[in-house]
C-alpha positions, 0 to 999 in steps of 0.5 A: 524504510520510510518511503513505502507505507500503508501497508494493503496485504493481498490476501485471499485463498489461492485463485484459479489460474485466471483469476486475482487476489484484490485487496483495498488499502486506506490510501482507496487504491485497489490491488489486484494480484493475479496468481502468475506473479506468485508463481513467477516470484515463488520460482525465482526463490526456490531457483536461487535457494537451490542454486546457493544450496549446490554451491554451498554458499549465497548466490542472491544479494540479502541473503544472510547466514543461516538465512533463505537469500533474497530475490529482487525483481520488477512487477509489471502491469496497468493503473486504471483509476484506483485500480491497479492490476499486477499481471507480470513480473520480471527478474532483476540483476544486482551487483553482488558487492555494492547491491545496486541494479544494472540499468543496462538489463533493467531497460533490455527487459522493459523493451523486451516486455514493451514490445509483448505487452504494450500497455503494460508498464513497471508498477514496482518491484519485488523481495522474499523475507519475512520484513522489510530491511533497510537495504531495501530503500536502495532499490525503492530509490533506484526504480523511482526513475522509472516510476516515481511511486513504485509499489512494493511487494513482499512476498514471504517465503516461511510455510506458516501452516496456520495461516489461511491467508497469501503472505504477500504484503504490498507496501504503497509508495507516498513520497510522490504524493507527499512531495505533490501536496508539499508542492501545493502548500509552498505554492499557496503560502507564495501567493499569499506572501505577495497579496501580503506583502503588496497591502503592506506596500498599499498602506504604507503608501508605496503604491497607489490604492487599487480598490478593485484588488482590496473588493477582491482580497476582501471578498477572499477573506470573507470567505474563510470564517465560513468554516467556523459559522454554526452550521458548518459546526453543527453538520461535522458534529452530525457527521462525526457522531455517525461515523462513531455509531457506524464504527460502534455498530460494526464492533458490536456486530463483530463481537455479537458473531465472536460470541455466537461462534464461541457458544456453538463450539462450547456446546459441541465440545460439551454435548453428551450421547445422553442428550438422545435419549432425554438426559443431560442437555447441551452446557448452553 
């Protein structure tokens, strides 16, 4: 799947009934998952998985053999800034032959939530699985029309005793973005192909000389080697050094805290009764 990416995984203990699970991804967007959406999602799985069990077969697009089938459908809630907030989510109906949504219901259900919930509106969709599948950039292109940088979320239906964490991963859509700053680049590189292509004009004596327009581009030219002066080197160098000693320091903390933890479990595992009446001490 090539559209959603930087991966930001809501995890955290199971919240009350009130509350969310946040997570930061590195694109400095904040998620905030609130426990209904889990609920809903989690519910619509165990329904489809029942559903296809009585029918002896797969009643969920996805769905492969020997296989849970998938469930497919729209979350919903507000942006704030940087700060999304999921609140909601709904289901959503796909054609069993070809997998693609029925707008019909989609658009029954927006108005239906629009009328309830005013201020909400379609964040993105969601899937159960344990990765992310090919198929599923079907969908992610479909919800564009609605939103035109949906999120993703993924939730994992496997039970994983030994994690600690919700396995529910929220992928991040960046070809808006992508195609914004692409945009922004052909537009720029535009421009300076015509401020080019005019002095080429000007000195070939095509057109008259305007030195007002030359002070101007000339002013504008000036401005670009100020990235290479000295003090702008000698500041990056000062900023680059401090973000490796802050990374440096942040390792070294974390393996200093590893080690504490892996002494104090060598010593618990290695203490003897003998330690109470003055024999043998702990191993470190």
């Amino acid at each position: 799947m090539s559209a959603p990416s930087d991966a930001a995984t809501a995890a955290g203990q199971a919240a009350a009934p009130a509350a969310a699970s946040a997570a930061s991804s590195s694109s400095g967007l904040t998620f905030k998952l609130h426990p209904l959406v889990i609920v809903n999602v989690s519910d619509h799985h165990t329904r489809v998985k029942a559903q296809a069990a009585c029918s002896g077969g797969s009643s969920s697009s996805g769905a492969a053999d020997g296989q849970p089938p998938r469930v497919f459908g729209c979350v919903i809630g507000v942006q704030r800034g940087r700060t999304v907030e999921i609140f909601n989510s709904f289901e959503l109906v796909l054609d069993p032959v070809s997998g693609t949504l029925d707008r019909a219901f989609l658009e029954k259900k927006q108005e239906l939530y629009k009328k309830v919930f005013p201020d909400f509106y379609v964040l993105g969709w969601y899937s159960t699985g344990s990765d992310v599948q090919d198929t599923d950039m079907q969908i992610h292109k479909a919800l564009m029309d609605v939103n035109e940088s949906p999120v993703y979320l993924l939730l994992n239906p496997a039970i994983n005793l030994s994690q600690k964490d919700l396995p529910v991963t929220i992928y991040e859509s960046v070809a808006a973005h992508l195609t914004g700053i692409h945009s922004a680049i052909k537009m720029l590189n535009g421009r300076v192909r015509v401020i080019h292509q005019y002095l080429v004009a000007m000195q070939k004596g095509d057109i008259p000389v305007d030195n007002s327009l030359l002070r101007q581009v000339s002013s504008l030219v000036r401005r670009l080697p100020a990235m290479e002066s000295q003090k702008f080197q000698d500041d990056f160098l000062m900023e680059y050094n401090d973000t490796l000693l802050m990374t440096y320091l942040a390792m070294f903390t974390n393996c200093s805290s590893t080690m504490n933890e892996l002494v104090e479990k060598i010593n618990t595992s290695y203490e003897r009764p003998a330690t109470r009446r003055g024999g043998r001490g702990a191993f470190m």
